[in-house]
ROLOZA-423241 format. One record per residue (C-alpha): x, y, z. Coordinates in Angstrom, 3 decimals. Example, Ala and Ser with C-alpha at 12.3 -4.5 7.8 and 13.67 -1.06 7.14 Angstrom:
% residues 2
REC         xx         yy         zz
REC     12.300     -4.500      7.800
REC     13.670     -1.060      7.140
//
This chain:
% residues 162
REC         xx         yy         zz
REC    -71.997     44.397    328.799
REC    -68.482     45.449    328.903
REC    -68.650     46.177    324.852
REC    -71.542     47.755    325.203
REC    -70.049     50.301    327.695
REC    -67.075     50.943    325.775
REC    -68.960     51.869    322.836
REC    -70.731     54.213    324.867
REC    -68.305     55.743    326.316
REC    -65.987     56.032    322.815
REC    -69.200     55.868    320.545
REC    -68.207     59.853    318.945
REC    -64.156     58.834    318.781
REC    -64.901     55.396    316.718
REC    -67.512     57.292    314.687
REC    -64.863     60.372    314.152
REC    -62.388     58.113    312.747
REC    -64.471     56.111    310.769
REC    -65.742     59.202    309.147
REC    -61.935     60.680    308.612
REC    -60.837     57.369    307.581
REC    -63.468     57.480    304.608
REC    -63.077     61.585    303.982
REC    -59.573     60.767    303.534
REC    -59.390     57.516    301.253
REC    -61.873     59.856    298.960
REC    -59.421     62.934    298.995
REC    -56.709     60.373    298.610
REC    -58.894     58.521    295.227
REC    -59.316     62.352    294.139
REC    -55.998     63.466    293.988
REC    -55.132     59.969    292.367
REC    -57.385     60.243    289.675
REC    -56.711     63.863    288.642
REC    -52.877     63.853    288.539
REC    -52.137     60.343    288.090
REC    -54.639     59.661    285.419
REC    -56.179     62.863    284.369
REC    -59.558     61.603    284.949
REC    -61.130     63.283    288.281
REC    -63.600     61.690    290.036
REC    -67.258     63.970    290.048
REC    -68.496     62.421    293.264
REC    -65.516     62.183    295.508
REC    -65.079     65.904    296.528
REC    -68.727     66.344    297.130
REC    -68.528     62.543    299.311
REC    -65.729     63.920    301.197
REC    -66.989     67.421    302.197
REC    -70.474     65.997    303.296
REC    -67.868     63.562    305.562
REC    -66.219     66.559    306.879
REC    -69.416     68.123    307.738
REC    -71.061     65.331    309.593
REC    -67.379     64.870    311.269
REC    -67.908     68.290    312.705
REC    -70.898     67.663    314.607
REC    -70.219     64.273    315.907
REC    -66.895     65.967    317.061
REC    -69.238     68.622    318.463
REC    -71.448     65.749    320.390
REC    -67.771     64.835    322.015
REC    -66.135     68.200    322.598
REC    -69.871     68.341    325.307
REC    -69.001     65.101    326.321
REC    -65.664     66.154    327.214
REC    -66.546     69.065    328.419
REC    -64.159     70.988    326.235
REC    -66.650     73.572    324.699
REC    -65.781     76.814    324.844
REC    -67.093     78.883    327.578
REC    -67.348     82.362    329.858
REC    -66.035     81.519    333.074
REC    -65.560     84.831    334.718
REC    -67.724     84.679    337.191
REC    -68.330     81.401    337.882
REC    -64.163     81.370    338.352
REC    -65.064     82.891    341.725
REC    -67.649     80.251    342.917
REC    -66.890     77.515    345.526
REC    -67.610     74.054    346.019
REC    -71.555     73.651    345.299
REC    -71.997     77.263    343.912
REC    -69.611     76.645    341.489
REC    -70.604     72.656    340.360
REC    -74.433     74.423    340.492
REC    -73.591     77.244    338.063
REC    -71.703     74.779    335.699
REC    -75.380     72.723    335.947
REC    -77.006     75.645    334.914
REC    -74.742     76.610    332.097
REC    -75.143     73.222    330.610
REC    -79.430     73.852    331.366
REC    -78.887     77.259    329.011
REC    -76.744     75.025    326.618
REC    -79.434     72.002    326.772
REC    -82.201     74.480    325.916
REC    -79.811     76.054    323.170
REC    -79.944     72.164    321.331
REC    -83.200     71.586    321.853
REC    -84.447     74.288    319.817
REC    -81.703     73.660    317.044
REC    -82.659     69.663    317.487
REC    -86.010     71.122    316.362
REC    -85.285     73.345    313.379
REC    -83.014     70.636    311.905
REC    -85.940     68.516    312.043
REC    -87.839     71.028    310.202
REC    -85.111     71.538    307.508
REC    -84.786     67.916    306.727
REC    -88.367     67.699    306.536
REC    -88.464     69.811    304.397
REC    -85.613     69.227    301.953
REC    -87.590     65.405    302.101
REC    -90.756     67.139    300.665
REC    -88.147     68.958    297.860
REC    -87.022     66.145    296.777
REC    -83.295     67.598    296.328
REC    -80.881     65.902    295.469
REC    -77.113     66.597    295.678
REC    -75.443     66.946    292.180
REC    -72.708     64.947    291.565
REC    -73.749     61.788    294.030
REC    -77.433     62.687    293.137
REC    -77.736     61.584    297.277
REC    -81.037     63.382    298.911
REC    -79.700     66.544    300.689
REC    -82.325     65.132    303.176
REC    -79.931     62.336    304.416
REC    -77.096     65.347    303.754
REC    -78.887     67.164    306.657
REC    -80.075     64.326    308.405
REC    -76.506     65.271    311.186
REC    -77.972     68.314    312.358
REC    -80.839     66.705    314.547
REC    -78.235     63.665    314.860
REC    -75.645     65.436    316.113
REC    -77.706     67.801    318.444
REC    -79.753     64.796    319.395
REC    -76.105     63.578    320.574
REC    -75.519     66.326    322.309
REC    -78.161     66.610    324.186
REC    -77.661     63.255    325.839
REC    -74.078     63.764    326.082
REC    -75.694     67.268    328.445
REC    -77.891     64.777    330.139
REC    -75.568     62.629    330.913
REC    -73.411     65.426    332.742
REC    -75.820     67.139    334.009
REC    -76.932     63.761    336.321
REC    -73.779     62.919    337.035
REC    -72.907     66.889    338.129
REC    -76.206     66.470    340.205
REC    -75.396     63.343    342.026
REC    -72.228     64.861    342.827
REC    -73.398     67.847    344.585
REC    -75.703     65.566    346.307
REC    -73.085     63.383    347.221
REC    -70.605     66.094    348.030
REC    -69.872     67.989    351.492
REC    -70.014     71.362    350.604
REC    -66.564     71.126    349.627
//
């Protein structure tokens, strides 16, 4: 249970650095190749920025978890105790309804790029499984808003009025 729980809770760290590990050791192979050999590799730039890409959004699914997204807090800077825990609920509602509809059309687009058949040029890799992060990572995020919005919900409930 206890591995289980860490993974949970460091699931989007672990998968961040396996992904920069990887991005790297192909920028590393690139670089290599051209200047030591003269030979560059085709497939390890394109490997490396479709790493950086789905590195984004799984460091987008932890920035929510952390709470470290950016955000307007001018008014909600002037909110006490429930008001203001109740107002952060409902800008994460706004933000949950903001995913969902991205979660959606990222569906869509890898449905369709599966019906295209694409394929990415130097890998020849379906831009399908390219795409695949965007409903990942808002999927991720989503439950990462779930998540704190129940826990910001017990809280007021378990809170004073502070």
């Amino acid at each position: 249970m206890n591995l289980l729980k860490r993974i949970e809770d460091k699931f989007e760290e672990y998968l961040a650095a396996i992904l920069l590990s990887f991005m790297t050791i192909f920028i590393f192979f690139q670089v290599l190749s051209r200047f030591v050999f003269d030979m560059p590799l085709a497939w390890s730039e394109e490997a490396a920025r479709f790493i950086f890409v789905w590195t984004i959004y799984i460091s987008a699914a932890l920035a929510v978890k952390k709470r470290e997204h950016i955000s307007v807090e001018v008014g909600i800077m002037f909110l006490k105790g429930k008001a203001k825990k109740a107002a952060h609920i409902f800008a994460d509602l706004i933000f949950l309804a903001f995913t969902f509809f991205l979660l959606k059309d990222g569906i869509y687009l890898v449905q369709h790029l599966g019906s295209n058949r694409q394929l990415s040029p130097a890998i020849g890799l379906p831009m399908n499984v390219v795409y695949m992060i965007i409903p990942l990572g808002y999927g991720l995020m989503m439950v990462r808003l779930i998540q704190r919005i129940v826990i910001d919900v017990k809280r007021i409930n378990d809170s004073d009025g502070e």
